[in-house]
C-alpha atoms as one frame of an Amber mdcrd trajectory, in Angstrom:
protein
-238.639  -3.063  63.135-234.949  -3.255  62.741-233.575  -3.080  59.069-230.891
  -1.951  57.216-231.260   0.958  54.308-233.295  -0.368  51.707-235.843   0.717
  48.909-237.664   0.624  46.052-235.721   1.495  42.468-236.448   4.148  40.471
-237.339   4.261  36.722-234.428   3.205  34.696-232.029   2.938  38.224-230.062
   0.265  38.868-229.345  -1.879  42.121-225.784  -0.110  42.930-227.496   3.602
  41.623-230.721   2.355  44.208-228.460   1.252  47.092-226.508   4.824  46.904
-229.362   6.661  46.880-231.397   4.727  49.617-228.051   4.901  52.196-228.013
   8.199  51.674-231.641   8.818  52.075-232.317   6.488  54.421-229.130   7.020
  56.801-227.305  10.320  55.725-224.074   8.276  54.706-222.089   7.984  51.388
-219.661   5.033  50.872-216.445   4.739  48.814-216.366   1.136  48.179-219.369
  -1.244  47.305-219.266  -4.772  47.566-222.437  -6.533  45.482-223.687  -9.163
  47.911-226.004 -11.052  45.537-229.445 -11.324  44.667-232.892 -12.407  46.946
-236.260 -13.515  46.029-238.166 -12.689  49.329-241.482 -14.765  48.122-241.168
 -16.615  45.007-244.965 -18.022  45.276-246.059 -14.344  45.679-244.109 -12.164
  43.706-241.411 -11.622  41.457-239.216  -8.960  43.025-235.462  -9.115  42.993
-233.913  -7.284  45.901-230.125  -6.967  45.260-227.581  -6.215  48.051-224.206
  -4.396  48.267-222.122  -3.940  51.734-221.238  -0.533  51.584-217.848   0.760
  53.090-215.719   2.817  54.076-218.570   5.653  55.382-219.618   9.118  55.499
-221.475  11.739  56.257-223.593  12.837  53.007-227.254  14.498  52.625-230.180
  12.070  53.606-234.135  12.928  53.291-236.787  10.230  54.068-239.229  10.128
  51.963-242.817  11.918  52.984-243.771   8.879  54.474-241.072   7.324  55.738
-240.680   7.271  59.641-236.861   6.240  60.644-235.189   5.884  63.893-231.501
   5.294  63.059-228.955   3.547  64.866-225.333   1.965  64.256-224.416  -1.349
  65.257-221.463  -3.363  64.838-221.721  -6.152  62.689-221.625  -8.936  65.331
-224.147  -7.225  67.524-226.489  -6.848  64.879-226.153 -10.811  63.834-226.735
 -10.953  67.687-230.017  -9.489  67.678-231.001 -12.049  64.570-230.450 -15.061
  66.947-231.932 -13.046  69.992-234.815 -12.786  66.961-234.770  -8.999  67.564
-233.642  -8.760  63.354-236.242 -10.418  62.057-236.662  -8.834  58.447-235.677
 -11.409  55.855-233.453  -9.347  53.691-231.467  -7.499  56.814-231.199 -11.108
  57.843-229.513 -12.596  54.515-227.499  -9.448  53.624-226.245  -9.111  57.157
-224.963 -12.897  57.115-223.772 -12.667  53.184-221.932  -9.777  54.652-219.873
 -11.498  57.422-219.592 -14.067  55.005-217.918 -12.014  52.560-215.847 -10.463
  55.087-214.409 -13.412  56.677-213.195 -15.302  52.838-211.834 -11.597  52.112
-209.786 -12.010  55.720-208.895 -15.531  55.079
């Protein structure tokens, strides 16, 4: 299953404090600059979760550790070959999909 850094918050953690800690959990990076992306609702009829999303930039290398049960195979793709692999239906986790496209979209009004 492809999908980008993501995770459950912690008590009395925040999406942007969540999203730092899960990148550099998850994938062993740090990032400079945040850019909030919005806010999902994966299943309205079945639950109530918000999942917020940032597009974090400007990379690096920082301290990661999965979790006990957490099982991770990383990988870096650009940004067009991962929307790519959503049409070749290769990406097919909901909120990869969404904050993947909310990210080129944000990227192409900031380069208009």
């Amino acid at each position: 299953m492809w999908e980008i850094p993501a995770g459950c918050r912690n008590a009395g953690e925040d999406g942007l404090t969540c999203a730092r800690r899960e990148l550099g959990e998850e994938a062993g990076l740090a990032a400079r600059r945040w850019e909030r992306l919005g806010t999902i609702v994966t299943i309205p009829s079945f639950c109530d979760e918000r999942i917020e999303l940032y597009l974090a930039r400007e990379l690096r290398d920082a301290p990661g550790r999965l979790d006990h049960d957490e099982v991770i195979r990383l990988s870096q793709v650009s940004l067009d070959e991962a929307l790519a692999m959503i049409a070749r239906e290769e990406i097919i986790d909901a909120k990869s999909i969404v904050a993947l496209m909310r990210a080129r979209d944000f990227l192409a009004a900031e380069n208009a």
